[in-house]
ChimeraX commands (.cxc) that place a marker at each C-alpha (Angstrom):
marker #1 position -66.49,-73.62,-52.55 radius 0.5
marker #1 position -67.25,-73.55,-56.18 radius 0.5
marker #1 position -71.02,-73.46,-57.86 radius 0.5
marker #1 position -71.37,-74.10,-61.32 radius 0.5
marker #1 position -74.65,-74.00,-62.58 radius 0.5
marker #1 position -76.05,-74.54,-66.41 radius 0.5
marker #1 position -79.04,-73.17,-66.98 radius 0.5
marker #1 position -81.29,-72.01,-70.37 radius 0.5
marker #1 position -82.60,-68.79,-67.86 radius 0.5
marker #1 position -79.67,-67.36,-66.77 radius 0.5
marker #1 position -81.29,-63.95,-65.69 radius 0.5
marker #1 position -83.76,-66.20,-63.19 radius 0.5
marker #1 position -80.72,-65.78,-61.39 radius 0.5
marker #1 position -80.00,-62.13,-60.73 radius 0.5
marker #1 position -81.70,-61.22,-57.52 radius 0.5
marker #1 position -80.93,-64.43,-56.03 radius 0.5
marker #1 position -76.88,-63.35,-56.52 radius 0.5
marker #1 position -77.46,-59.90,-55.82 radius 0.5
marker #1 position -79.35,-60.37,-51.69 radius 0.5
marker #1 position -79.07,-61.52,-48.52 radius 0.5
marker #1 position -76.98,-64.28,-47.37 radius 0.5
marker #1 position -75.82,-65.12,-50.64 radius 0.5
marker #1 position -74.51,-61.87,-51.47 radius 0.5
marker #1 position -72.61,-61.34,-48.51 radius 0.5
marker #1 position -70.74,-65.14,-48.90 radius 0.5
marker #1 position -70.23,-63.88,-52.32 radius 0.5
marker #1 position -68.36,-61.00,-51.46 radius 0.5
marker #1 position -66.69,-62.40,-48.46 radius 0.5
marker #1 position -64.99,-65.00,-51.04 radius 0.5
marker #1 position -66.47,-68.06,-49.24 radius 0.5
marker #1 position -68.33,-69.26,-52.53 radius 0.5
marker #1 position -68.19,-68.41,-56.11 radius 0.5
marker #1 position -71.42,-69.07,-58.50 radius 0.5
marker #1 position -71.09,-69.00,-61.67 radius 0.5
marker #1 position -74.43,-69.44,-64.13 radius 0.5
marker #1 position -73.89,-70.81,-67.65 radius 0.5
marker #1 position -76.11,-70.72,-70.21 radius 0.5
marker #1 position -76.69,-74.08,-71.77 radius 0.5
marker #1 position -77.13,-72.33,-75.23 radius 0.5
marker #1 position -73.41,-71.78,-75.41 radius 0.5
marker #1 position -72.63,-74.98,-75.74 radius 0.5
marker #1 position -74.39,-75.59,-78.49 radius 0.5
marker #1 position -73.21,-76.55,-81.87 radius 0.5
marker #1 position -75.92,-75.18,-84.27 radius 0.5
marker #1 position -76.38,-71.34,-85.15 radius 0.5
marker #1 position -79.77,-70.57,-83.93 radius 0.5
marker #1 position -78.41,-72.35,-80.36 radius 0.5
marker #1 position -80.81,-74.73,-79.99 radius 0.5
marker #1 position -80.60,-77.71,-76.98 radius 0.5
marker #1 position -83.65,-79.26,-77.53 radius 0.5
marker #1 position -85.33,-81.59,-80.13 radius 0.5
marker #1 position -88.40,-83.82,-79.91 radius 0.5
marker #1 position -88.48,-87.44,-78.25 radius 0.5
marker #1 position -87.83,-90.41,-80.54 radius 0.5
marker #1 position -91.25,-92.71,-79.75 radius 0.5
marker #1 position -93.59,-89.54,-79.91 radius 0.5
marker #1 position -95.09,-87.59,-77.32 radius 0.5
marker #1 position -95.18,-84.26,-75.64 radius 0.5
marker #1 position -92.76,-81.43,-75.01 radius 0.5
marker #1 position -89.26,-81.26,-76.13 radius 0.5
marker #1 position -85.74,-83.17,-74.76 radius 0.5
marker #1 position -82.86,-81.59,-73.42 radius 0.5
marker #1 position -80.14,-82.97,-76.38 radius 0.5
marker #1 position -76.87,-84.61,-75.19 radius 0.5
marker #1 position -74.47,-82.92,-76.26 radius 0.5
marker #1 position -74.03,-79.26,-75.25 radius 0.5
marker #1 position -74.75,-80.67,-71.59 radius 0.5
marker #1 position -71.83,-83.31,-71.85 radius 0.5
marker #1 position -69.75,-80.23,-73.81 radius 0.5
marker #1 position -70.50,-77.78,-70.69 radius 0.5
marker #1 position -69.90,-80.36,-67.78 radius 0.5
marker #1 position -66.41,-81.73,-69.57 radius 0.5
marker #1 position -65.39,-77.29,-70.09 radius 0.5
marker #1 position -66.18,-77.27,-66.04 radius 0.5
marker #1 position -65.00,-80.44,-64.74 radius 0.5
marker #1 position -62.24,-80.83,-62.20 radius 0.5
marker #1 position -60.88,-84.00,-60.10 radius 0.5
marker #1 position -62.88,-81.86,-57.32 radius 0.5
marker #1 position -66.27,-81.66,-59.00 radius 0.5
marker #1 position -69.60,-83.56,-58.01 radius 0.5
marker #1 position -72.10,-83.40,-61.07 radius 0.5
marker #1 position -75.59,-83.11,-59.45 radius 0.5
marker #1 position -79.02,-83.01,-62.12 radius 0.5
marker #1 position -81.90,-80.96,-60.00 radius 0.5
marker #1 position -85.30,-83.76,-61.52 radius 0.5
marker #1 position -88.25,-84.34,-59.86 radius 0.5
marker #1 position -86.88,-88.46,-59.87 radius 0.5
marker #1 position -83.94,-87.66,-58.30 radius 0.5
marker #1 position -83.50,-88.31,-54.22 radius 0.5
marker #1 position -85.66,-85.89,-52.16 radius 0.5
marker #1 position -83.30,-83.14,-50.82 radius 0.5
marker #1 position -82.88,-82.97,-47.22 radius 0.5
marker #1 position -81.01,-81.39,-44.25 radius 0.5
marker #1 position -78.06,-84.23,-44.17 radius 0.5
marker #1 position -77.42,-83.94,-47.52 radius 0.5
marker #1 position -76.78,-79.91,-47.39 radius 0.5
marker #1 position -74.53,-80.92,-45.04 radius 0.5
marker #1 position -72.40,-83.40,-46.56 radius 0.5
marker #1 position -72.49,-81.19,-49.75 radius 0.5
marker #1 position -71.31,-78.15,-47.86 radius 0.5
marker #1 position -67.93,-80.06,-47.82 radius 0.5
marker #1 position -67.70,-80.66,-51.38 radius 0.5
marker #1 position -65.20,-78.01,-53.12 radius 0.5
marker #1 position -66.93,-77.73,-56.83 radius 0.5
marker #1 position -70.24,-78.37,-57.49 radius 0.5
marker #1 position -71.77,-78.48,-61.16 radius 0.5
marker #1 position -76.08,-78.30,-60.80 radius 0.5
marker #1 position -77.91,-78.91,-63.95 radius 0.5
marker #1 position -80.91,-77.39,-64.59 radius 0.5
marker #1 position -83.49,-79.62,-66.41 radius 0.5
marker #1 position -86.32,-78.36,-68.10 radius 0.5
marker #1 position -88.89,-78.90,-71.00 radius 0.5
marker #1 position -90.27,-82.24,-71.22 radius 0.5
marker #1 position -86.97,-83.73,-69.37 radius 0.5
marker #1 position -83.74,-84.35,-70.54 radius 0.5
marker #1 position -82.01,-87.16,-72.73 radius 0.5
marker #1 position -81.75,-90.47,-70.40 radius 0.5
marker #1 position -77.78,-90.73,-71.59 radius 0.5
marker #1 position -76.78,-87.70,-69.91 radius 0.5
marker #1 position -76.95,-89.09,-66.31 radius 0.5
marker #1 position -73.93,-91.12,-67.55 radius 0.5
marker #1 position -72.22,-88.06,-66.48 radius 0.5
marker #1 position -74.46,-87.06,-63.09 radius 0.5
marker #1 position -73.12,-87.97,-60.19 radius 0.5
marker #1 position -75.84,-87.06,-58.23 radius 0.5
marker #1 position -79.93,-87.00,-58.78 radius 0.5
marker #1 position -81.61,-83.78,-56.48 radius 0.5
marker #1 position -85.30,-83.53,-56.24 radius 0.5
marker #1 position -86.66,-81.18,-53.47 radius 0.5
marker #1 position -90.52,-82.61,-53.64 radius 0.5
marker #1 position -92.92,-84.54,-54.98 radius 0.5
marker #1 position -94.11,-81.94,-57.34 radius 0.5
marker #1 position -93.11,-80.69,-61.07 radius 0.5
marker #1 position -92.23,-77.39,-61.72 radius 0.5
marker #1 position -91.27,-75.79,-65.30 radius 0.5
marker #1 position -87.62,-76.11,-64.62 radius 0.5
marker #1 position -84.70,-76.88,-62.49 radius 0.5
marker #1 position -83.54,-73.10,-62.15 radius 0.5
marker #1 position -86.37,-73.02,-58.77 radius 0.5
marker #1 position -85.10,-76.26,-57.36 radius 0.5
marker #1 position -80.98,-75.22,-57.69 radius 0.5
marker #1 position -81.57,-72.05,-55.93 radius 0.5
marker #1 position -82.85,-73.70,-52.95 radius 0.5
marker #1 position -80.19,-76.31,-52.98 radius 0.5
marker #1 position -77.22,-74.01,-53.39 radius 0.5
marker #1 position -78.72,-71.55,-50.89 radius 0.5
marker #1 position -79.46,-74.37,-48.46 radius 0.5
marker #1 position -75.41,-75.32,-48.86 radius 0.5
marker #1 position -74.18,-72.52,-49.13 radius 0.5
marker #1 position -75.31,-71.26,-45.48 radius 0.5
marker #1 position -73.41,-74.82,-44.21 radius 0.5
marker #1 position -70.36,-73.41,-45.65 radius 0.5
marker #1 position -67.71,-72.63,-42.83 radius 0.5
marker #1 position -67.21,-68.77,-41.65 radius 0.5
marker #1 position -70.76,-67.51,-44.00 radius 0.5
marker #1 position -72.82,-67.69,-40.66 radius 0.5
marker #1 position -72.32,-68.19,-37.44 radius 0.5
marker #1 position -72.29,-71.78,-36.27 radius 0.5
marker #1 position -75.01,-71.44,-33.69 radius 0.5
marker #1 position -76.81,-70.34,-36.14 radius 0.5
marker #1 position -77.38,-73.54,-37.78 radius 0.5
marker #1 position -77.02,-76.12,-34.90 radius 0.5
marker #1 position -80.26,-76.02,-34.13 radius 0.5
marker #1 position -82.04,-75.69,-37.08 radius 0.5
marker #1 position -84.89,-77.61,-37.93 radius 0.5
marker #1 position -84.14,-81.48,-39.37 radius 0.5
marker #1 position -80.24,-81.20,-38.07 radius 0.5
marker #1 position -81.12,-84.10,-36.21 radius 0.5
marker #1 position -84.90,-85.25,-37.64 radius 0.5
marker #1 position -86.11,-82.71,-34.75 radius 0.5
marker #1 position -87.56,-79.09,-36.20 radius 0.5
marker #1 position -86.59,-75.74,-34.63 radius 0.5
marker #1 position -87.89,-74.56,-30.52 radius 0.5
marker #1 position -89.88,-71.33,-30.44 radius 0.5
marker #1 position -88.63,-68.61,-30.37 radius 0.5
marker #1 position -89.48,-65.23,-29.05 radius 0.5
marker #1 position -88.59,-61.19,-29.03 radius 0.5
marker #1 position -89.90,-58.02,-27.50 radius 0.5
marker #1 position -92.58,-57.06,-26.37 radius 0.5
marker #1 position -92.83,-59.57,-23.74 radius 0.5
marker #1 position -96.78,-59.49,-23.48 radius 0.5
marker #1 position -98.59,-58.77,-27.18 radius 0.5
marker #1 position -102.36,-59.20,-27.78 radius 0.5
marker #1 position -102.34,-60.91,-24.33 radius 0.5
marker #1 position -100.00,-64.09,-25.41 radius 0.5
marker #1 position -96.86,-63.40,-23.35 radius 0.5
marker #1 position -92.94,-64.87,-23.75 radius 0.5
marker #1 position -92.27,-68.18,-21.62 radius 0.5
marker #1 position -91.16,-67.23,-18.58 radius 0.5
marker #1 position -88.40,-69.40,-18.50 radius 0.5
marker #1 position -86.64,-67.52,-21.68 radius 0.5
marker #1 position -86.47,-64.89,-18.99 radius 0.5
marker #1 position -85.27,-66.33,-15.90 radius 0.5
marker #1 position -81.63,-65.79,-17.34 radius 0.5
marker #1 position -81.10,-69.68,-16.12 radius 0.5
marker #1 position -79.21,-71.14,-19.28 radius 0.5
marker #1 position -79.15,-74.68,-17.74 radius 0.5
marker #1 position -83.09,-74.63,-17.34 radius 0.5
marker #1 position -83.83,-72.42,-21.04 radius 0.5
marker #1 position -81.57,-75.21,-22.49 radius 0.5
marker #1 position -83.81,-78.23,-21.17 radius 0.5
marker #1 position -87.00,-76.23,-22.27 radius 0.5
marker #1 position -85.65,-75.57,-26.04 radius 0.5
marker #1 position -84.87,-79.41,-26.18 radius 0.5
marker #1 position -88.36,-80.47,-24.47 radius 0.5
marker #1 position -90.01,-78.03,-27.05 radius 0.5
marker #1 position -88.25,-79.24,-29.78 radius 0.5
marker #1 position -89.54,-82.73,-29.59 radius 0.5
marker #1 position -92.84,-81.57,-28.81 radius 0.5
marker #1 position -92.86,-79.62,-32.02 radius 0.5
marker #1 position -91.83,-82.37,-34.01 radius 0.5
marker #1 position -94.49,-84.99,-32.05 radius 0.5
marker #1 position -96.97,-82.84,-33.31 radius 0.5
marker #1 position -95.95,-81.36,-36.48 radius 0.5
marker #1 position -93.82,-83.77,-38.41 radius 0.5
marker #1 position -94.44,-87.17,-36.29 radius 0.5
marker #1 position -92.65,-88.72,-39.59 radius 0.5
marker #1 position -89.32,-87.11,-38.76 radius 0.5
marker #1 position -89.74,-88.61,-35.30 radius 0.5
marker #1 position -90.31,-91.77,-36.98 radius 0.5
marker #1 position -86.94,-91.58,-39.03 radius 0.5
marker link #1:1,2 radius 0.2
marker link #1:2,3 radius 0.2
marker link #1:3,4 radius 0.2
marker link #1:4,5 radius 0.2
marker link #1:5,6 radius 0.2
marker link #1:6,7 radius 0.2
marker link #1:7,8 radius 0.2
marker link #1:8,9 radius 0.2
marker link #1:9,10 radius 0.2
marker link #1:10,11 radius 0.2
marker link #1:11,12 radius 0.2
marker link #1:12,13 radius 0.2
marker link #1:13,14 radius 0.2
marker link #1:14,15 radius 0.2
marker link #1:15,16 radius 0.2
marker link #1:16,17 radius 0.2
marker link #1:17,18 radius 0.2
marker link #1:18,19 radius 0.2
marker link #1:19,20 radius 0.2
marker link #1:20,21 radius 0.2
marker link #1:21,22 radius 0.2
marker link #1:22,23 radius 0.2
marker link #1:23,24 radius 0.2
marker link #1:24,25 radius 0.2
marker link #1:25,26 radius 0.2
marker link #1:26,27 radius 0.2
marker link #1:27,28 radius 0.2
marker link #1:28,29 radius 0.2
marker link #1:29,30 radius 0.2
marker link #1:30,31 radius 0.2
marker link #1:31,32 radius 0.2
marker link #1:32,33 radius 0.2
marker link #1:33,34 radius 0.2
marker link #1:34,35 radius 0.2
marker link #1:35,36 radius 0.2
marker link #1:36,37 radius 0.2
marker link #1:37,38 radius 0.2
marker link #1:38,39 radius 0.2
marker link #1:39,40 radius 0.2
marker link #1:40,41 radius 0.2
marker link #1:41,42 radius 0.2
marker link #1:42,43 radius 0.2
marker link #1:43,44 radius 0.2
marker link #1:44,45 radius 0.2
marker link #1:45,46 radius 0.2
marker link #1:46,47 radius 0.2
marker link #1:47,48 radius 0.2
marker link #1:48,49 radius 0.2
marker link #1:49,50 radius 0.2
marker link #1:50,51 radius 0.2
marker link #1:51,52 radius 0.2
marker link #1:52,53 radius 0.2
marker link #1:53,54 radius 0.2
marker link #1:54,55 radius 0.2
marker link #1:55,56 radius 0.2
marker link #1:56,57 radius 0.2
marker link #1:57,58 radius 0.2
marker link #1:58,59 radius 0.2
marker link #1:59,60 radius 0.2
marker link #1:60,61 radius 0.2
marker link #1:61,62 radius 0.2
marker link #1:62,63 radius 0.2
marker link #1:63,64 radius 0.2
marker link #1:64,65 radius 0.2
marker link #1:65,66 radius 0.2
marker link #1:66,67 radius 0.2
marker link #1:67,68 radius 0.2
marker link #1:68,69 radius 0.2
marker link #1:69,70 radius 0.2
marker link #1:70,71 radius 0.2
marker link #1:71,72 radius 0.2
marker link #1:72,73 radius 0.2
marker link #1:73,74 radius 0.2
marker link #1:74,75 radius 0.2
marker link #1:75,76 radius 0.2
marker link #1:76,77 radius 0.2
marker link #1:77,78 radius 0.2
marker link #1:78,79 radius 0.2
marker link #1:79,80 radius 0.2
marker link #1:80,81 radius 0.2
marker link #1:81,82 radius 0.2
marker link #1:82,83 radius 0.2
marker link #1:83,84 radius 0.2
marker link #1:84,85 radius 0.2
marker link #1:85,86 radius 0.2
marker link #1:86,87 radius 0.2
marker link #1:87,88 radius 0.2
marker link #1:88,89 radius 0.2
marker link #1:89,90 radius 0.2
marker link #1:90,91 radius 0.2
marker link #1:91,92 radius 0.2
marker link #1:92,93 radius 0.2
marker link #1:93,94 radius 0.2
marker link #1:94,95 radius 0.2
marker link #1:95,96 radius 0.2
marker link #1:96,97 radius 0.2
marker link #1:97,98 radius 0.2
marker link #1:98,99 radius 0.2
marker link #1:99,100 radius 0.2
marker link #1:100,101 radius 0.2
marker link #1:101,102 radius 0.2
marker link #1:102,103 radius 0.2
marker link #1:103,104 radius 0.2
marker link #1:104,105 radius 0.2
marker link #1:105,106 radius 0.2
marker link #1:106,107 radius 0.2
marker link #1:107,108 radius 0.2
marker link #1:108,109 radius 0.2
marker link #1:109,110 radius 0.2
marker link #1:110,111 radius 0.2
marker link #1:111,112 radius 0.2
marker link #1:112,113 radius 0.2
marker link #1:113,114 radius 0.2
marker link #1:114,115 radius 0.2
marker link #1:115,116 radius 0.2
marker link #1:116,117 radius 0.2
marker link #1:117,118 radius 0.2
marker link #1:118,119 radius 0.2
marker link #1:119,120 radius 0.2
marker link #1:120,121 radius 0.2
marker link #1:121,122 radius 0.2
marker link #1:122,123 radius 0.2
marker link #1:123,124 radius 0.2
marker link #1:124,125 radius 0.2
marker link #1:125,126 radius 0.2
marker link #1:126,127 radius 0.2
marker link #1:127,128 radius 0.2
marker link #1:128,129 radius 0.2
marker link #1:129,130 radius 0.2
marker link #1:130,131 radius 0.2
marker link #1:131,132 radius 0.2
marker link #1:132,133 radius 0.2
marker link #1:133,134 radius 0.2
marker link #1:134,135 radius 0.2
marker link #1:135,136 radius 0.2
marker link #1:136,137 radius 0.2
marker link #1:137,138 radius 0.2
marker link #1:138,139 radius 0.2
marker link #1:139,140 radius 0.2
marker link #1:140,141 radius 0.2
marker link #1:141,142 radius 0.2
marker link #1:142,143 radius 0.2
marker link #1:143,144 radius 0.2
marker link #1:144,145 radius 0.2
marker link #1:145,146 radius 0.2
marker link #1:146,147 radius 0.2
marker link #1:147,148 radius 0.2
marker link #1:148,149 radius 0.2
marker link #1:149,150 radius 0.2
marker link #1:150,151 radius 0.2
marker link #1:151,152 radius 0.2
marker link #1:152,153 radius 0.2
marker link #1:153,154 radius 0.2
marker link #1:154,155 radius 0.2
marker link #1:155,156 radius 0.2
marker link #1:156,157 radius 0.2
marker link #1:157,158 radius 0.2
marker link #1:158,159 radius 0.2
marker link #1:159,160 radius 0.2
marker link #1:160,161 radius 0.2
marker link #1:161,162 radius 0.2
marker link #1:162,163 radius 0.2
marker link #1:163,164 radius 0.2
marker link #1:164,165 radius 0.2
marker link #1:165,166 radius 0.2
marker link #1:166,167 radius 0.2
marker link #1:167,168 radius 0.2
marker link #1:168,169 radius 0.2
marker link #1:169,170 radius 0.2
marker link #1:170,171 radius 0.2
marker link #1:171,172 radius 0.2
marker link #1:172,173 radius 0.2
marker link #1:173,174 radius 0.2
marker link #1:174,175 radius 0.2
marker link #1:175,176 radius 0.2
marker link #1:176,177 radius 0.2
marker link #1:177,178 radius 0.2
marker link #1:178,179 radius 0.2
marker link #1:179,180 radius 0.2
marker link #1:180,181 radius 0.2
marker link #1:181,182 radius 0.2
marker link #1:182,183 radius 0.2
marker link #1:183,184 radius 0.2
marker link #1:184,185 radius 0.2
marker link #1:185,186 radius 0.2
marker link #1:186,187 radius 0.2
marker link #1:187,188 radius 0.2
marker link #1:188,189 radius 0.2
marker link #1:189,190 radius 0.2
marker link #1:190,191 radius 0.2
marker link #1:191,192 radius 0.2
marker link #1:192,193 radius 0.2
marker link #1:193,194 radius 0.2
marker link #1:194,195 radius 0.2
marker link #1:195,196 radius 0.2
marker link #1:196,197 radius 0.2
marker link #1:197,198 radius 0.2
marker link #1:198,199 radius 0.2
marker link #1:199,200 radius 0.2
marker link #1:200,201 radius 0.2
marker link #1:201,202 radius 0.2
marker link #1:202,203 radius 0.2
marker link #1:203,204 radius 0.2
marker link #1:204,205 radius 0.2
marker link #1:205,206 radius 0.2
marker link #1:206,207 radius 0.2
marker link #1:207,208 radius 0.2
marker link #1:208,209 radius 0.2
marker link #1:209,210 radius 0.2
marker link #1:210,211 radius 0.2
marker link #1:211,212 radius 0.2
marker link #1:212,213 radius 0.2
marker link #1:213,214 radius 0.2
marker link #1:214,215 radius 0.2
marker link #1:215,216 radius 0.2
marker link #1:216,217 radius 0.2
marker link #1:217,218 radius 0.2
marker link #1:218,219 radius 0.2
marker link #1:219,220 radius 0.2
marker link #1:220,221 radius 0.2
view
């Protein structure tokens, strides 16, 4: 898979390249991000994106057209054009799923006040991950193309994600390590029977349990 994002804080970006999961898919050749700064695109010498909003009022607007000259340089018959706003759809387990299978993905970061209405002519896709605002998109497309990229075939191991919490509207069982008694609250002692049949049934029971009391919505959905 491909990651293209455009961004006007490309250096937000260096430790979340540079550790962990993402790193090693890096290196492994399973994904390639690449970060783009937005000023690039622009057509006037001091590089500037942004202008104030016709009508009055607050902040500054993301302009037109270095984000339509950046998405048509990237662009493939593969891509899917995704714009991380706080109005988009909220971002959720099934959809890191179904975009794990895309091959090229171009994530635009807003920021400022917002960004000119016209330029979701060219969005495929609207991404918010909560009902909150933050200063920018750069936040919102890390946890988006970290939550993919994870999906992505051969970067973990399957098992790994099978089970995780809101694969199927159910969050994650408990889970346990050594020592087996600490500050008096001991391990289940079915997680050390060694009975797989009867460790399975209690990881399902617990899951829905969980869930029941946790995030009765999900059981809901």
């Amino acid at each position: 898979m491909k990651i293209d994002i455009l961004t006007l804080f490309p250096n937000m970006f260096n430790g979340f390249l540079t550790e962990s999961i993402i790193k090693r898919a890096i290196e492994n050749n399973k994904v390639t991000i690449n970060i783009h700064n937005i000023r690039d695109y622009s057509v006037y010498n001091n590089k500037q994106v942004d202008d104030t909003p016709y009508g009055g009022g607050a902040g500054m607007v993301l302009m037109c057209d270095p984000i339509f000259k950046a998405v048509d340089d990237l662009k493939t018959d593969d891509s899917l054009v995704i714009m991380m706003s706080p109005q988009g759809s909220v971002f959720k387990q099934n959809i890191a799923y179904d975009l794990s299978k895309k091959k090229h993905l171009i994530i635009i970061c807003g920021h400022y006040e917002g960004f000119d209405e016209r330029i979701l002519s060219i969005v495929d896709l609207e991404l918010s991950i909560g009902d909150y605002v933050l200063t920018g998109g750069e936040l919102p497309s890390m946890i988006v193309t970290d939550a993919i990229t994870r999906l992505i075939d051969g970067v973990i191991d399957e098992e790994s994600h099978l089970n995780d919490s809101f694969s199927d509207n159910l969050l994650d069982y408990p889970t346990y390590t050594k020592p087996r008694v600490y500050n008096g609250m001991e391990v289940p002692e079915v997680l050390l029977s060694g009975h797989h049949e009867n460790i399975k049934k209690w990881r399902n029971e617990q899951r829905i349990l969980k869930t029941k009391e946790k995030r009765p919505d999900l059981m809901e959905e």
